[in-house]
C-alpha positions in Angstrom: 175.2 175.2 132.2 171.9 176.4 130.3 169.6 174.0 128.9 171.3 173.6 125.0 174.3 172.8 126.7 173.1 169.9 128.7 171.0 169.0 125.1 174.1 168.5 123.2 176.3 167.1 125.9 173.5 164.2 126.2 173.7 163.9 122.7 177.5 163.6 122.8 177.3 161.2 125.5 174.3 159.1 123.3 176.4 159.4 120.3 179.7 157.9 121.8 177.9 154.9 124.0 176.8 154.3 120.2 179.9 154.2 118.1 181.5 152.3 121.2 179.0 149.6 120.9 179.0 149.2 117.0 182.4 148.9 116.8 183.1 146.3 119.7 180.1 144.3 118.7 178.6 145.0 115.4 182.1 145.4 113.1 183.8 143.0 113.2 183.1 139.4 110.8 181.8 136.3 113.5 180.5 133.1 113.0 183.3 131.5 110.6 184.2 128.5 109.6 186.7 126.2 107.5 188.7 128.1 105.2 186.5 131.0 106.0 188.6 131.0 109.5 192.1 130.1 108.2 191.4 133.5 106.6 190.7 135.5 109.0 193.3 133.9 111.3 195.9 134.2 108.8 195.4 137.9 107.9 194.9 138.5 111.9 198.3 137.3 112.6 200.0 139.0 109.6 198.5 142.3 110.8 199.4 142.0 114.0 203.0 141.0 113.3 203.4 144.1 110.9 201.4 147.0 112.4 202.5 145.9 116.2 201.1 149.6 117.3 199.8 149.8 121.4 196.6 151.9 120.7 196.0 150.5 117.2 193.1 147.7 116.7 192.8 146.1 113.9 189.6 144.3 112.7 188.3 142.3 110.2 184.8 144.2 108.9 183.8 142.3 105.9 184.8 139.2 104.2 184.0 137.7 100.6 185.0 134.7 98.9 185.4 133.8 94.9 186.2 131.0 93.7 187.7 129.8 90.2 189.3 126.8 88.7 192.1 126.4 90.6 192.0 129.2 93.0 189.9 130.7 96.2 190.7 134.4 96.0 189.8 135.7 100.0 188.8 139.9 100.0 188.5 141.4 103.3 188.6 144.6 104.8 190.5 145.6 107.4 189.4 148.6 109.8 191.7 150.6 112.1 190.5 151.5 115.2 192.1 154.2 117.4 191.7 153.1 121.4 190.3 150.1 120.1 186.9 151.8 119.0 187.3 154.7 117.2 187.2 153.7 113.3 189.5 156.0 111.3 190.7 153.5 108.0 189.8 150.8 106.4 192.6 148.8 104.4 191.8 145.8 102.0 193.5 142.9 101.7 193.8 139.5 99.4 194.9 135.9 99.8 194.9 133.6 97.0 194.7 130.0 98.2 195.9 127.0 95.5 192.7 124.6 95.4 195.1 121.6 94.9 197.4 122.8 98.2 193.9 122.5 100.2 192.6 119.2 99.0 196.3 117.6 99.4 195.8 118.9 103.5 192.5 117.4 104.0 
């Protein structure tokens, strides 16, 4: 092996320790609360009932919240990951929750 070989296998090695470690601890949305949490817990669990596939992960990557008179409208993104950490999709999804529903369960 001649000196540009062992270049770009470094490099391949560098680039791969760096994916691995954004997408198990940069990508995916932390730190939620309240409804923010219902959320993500309910579009978890709806994810993995549908897409049940062995070396499929599914994460959620990005989270935003609108609210309106009587509605919270929840957009996320959802990211496929093959082997759990290489990102190949992103799919969005949407939840509407009824204001009145979530003041009646408080």
């Amino acid at each position: 092996m001649n000196n540009k070989e062992k270049v770009l296998l470094l490099i391949i090695i560098i680039a791969f320790i760096g994916l691995f470690s954004k997408s198990y601890f940069l990508d995916e949305v932390t730190g939620l609360k309240g409804r923010d949490l219902v959320f993500k817990n309910d579009v978890t669990q709806s994810i993995e009932q549908t897409f049940n596939q062995g070396i499929i992960k599914y994460r959620l990557v990005d989270l935003s919240k609108e609210e309106r008179e009587k509605t919270i409208r929840y957009t996320g993104k959802i990211r496929k990951y093959l082997f759990g950490f290489l990102p190949y999709s992103t799919i969005k999804i949407q939840i509407d929750y009824d204001l009145e529903a979530i003041k009646n369960e408080s």
